[in-house]
C-alpha positions in Angstrom: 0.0 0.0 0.0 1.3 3.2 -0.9 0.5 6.6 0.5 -2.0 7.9 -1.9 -4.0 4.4 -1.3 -3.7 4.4 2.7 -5.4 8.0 1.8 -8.1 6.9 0.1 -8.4 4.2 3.1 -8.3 6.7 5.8 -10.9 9.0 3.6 -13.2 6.0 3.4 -13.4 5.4 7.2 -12.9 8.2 8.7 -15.7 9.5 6.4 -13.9 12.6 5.4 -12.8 14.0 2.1 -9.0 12.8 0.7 -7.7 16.0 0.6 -8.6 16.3 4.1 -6.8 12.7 4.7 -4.2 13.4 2.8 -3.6 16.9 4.9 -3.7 15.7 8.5 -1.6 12.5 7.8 0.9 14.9 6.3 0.8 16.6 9.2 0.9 13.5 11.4 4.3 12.0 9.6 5.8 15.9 9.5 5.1 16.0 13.2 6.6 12.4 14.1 9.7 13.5 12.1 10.2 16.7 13.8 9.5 15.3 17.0 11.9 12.4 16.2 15.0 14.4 14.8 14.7 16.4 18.3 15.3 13.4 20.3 12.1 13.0 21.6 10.1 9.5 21.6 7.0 9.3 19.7 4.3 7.0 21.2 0.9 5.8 19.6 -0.5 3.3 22.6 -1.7 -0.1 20.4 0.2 1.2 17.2 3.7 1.5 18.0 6.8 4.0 19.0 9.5 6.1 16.9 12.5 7.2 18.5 16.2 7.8 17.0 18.5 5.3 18.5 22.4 5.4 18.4 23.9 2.9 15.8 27.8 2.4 17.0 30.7 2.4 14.7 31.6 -0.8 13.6 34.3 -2.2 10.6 32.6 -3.2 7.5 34.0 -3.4 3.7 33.9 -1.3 1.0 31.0 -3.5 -1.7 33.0 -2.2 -4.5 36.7 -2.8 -3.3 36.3 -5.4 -0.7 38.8 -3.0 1.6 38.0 -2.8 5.4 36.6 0.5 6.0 35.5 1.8 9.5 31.8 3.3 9.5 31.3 6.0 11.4 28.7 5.7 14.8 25.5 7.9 13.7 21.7 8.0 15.0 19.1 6.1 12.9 15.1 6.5 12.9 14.1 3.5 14.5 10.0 2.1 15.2 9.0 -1.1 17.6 5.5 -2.2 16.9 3.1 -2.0 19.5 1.3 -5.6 21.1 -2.1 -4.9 19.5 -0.2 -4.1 16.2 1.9 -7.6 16.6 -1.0 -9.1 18.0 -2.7 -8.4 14.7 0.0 -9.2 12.5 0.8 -12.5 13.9 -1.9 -13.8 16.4 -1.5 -16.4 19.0 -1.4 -19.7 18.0 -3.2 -21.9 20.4 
């Protein structure tokens, strides 16, 4: 699913016009971004959490060379799915 059809998915249920989906979940993903290059932790209870988490430096090789090349420690976006979210994605087998 791509943005333009989660649009027209949040338009349908939410019972609103797509322009006016496609404007507040700009907003939403503009806010999370801002929120998420400040260092702050981003929380949606059920759905999930984004947060920028520190990724250490490490030795890897150069794809085209095949030298040993250090990369540098930097911070990544990072998101860990909430239970309902996993819980809907992969349900208990009993």
């Amino acid at each position: 699913m791509n943005k333009g059809e989660l649009i027209d998915q949040i338009a349908l249920k939410a019972s609103v016009t797509k322009k006016q989906a496609d404007a507040v979940l700009t907003a939403a993903i503009e806010t999370i971004i801002e929120a998420v290059s400040e260092g702050d932790k981003v929380t949606l209870v059920g759905f999930g959490s984004f947060e920028a988490r520190e990724r250490q430096a490490r030795e890897g090789r150069n794809p085209k060379t095949g030298d040993k090349m250090e990369i540098p420690a930097t911070r990544v976006p990072a998101f860990s799915a909430g239970k309902l979210f996993k819980d809907r994605v992969a349900p208990d087998k009993e």
